[in-house]
N, C-alpha and C positions, 0 to 999 in steps of 0.2 A: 105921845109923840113917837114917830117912826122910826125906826134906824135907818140911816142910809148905806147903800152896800160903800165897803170900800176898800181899794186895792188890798187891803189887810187883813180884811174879812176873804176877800174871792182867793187869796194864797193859802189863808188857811184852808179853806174849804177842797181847796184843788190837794195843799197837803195830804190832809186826811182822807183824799178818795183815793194817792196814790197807794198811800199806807195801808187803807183795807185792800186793793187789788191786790196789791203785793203778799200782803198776809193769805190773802186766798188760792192766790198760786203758788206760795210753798208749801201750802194746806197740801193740793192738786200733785206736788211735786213729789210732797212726803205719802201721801196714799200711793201713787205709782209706786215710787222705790220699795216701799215694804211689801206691797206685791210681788214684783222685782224679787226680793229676797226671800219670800215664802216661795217664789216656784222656785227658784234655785236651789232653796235647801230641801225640797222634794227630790228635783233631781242629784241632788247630791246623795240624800240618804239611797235612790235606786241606785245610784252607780254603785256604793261603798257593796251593795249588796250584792250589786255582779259583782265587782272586784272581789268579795269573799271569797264568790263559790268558782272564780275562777282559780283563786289563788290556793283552793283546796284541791280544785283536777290537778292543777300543776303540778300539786304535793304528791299526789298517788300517781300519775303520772314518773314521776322522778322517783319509785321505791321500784327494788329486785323483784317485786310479784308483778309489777307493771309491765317490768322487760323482758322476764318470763312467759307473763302470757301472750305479748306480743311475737315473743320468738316461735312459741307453741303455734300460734294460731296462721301467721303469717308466714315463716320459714317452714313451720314443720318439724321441729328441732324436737326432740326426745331425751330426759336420759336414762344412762344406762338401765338396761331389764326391762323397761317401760314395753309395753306392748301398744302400735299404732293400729289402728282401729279405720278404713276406710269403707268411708259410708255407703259409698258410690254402689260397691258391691259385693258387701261383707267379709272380705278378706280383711285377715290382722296379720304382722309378721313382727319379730322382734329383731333391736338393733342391739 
Protein backbone atom coordinates (compact mmCIF):
# COMPACT_ATOMS: atom_id res chain seq x y z
CA UNK A 1 0.00 0.00 0.00
CA UNK A 2 1.09 3.51 -0.82
CA UNK A 3 1.53 6.46 1.38
CA UNK A 4 -0.28 9.33 0.74
CA UNK A 5 1.51 12.64 0.96
CA UNK A 6 0.14 14.80 3.56
CA UNK A 7 0.18 18.20 4.89
CA UNK A 8 2.33 16.67 7.72
CA UNK A 9 4.59 14.94 5.57
CA UNK A 10 5.00 18.23 3.01
CA UNK A 11 5.92 20.45 6.61
CA UNK A 12 8.17 18.13 7.47
CA UNK A 13 9.93 17.96 4.43
CA UNK A 14 9.92 21.74 3.77
CA UNK A 15 11.24 21.74 7.53
CA UNK A 16 14.11 19.89 6.90
CA UNK A 17 15.15 21.46 3.64
CA UNK A 18 14.99 24.83 5.49
CA UNK A 19 17.27 23.33 8.37
CA UNK A 20 20.02 21.98 5.81
CA UNK A 21 20.01 25.61 3.88
CA UNK A 22 20.42 27.10 6.95
CA UNK A 23 23.14 24.75 8.20
CA UNK A 24 24.90 25.39 4.85
CA UNK A 25 24.93 28.99 5.04
CA UNK A 26 26.43 29.29 8.38
CA UNK A 27 28.88 26.64 7.05
CA UNK A 28 29.41 29.52 3.97
CA UNK A 29 29.37 32.22 6.71
CA UNK A 30 31.85 30.39 9.16
CA UNK A 31 34.43 29.69 6.26
CA UNK A 32 34.34 33.61 5.18
CA UNK A 33 34.83 34.93 8.77
CA UNK A 34 37.87 32.71 9.56
CA UNK A 35 39.26 34.00 6.41
CA UNK A 36 38.15 37.33 7.65
CA UNK A 37 40.30 36.64 10.54
CA UNK A 38 43.36 34.79 9.15
CA UNK A 39 44.11 37.98 6.87
CA UNK A 40 43.62 40.25 9.58
CA UNK A 41 45.83 38.59 11.97
CA UNK A 42 48.54 38.72 8.94
CA UNK A 43 47.92 42.13 8.79
CA UNK A 44 48.18 42.59 12.28
CA UNK A 45 51.28 40.64 12.80
CA UNK A 46 52.91 43.29 9.69
CA UNK A 47 51.81 46.25 11.39
CA UNK A 48 53.13 45.14 15.00
CA UNK A 49 56.32 44.80 12.95
CA UNK A 50 56.35 48.22 11.46
CA UNK A 51 55.35 49.54 14.84
CA UNK A 52 58.55 47.91 16.21
CA UNK A 53 60.93 49.19 14.04
CA UNK A 54 59.45 52.42 14.17
CA UNK A 55 59.29 52.50 17.68
CA UNK A 56 63.14 51.71 17.75
CA UNK A 57 63.98 54.95 15.09
CA UNK A 58 61.93 56.84 17.56
CA UNK A 59 64.21 55.54 20.33
CA UNK A 60 67.55 56.64 18.70
CA UNK A 61 65.97 59.25 17.38
CA UNK A 62 65.21 60.70 21.04
CA UNK A 63 69.18 59.79 22.55
CA UNK A 64 72.24 62.91 22.84
CA UNK A 65 74.19 61.11 19.80
CA UNK A 66 71.04 61.65 17.54
CA UNK A 67 71.01 65.37 18.37
CA UNK A 68 74.64 65.61 18.09
CA UNK A 69 74.80 64.22 14.89
CA UNK A 70 72.17 66.23 13.59
CA UNK A 71 73.62 69.54 15.10
CA UNK A 72 77.18 68.29 13.46
CA UNK A 73 75.79 67.54 10.19
CA UNK A 74 73.01 70.19 9.69
CA UNK A 75 74.11 73.44 11.74
CA UNK A 76 77.57 72.79 11.59
CA UNK A 77 78.21 73.04 15.20
CA UNK A 78 81.82 71.81 16.66
CA UNK A 79 83.27 71.44 19.94
CA UNK A 80 85.71 72.96 21.56
CA UNK A 81 89.43 72.09 19.64
CA UNK A 82 87.54 70.13 17.11
CA UNK A 83 89.12 70.99 13.89
CA UNK A 84 86.14 71.63 10.77
CA UNK A 85 87.20 69.99 7.69
CA UNK A 86 85.68 71.62 4.43
CA UNK A 87 85.42 69.50 1.67
CA UNK A 88 84.55 71.75 -0.94
CA UNK A 89 88.20 72.96 -0.94
CA UNK A 90 90.45 71.48 1.57
CA UNK A 91 90.59 74.12 3.89
CA UNK A 92 90.26 73.12 7.92
CA UNK A 93 90.24 75.97 10.71
CA UNK A 94 89.71 75.53 14.33
CA UNK A 95 87.01 77.04 16.60
Amino acid sequence: MAKRITLKNIVIVFLLAVFCFSVVRQQNTMKKLSKQVAERQQKLEVLEKENELLQQKVDSINTDEFAEKLARERLGLVKDGEKVVNNSNGSSSTK
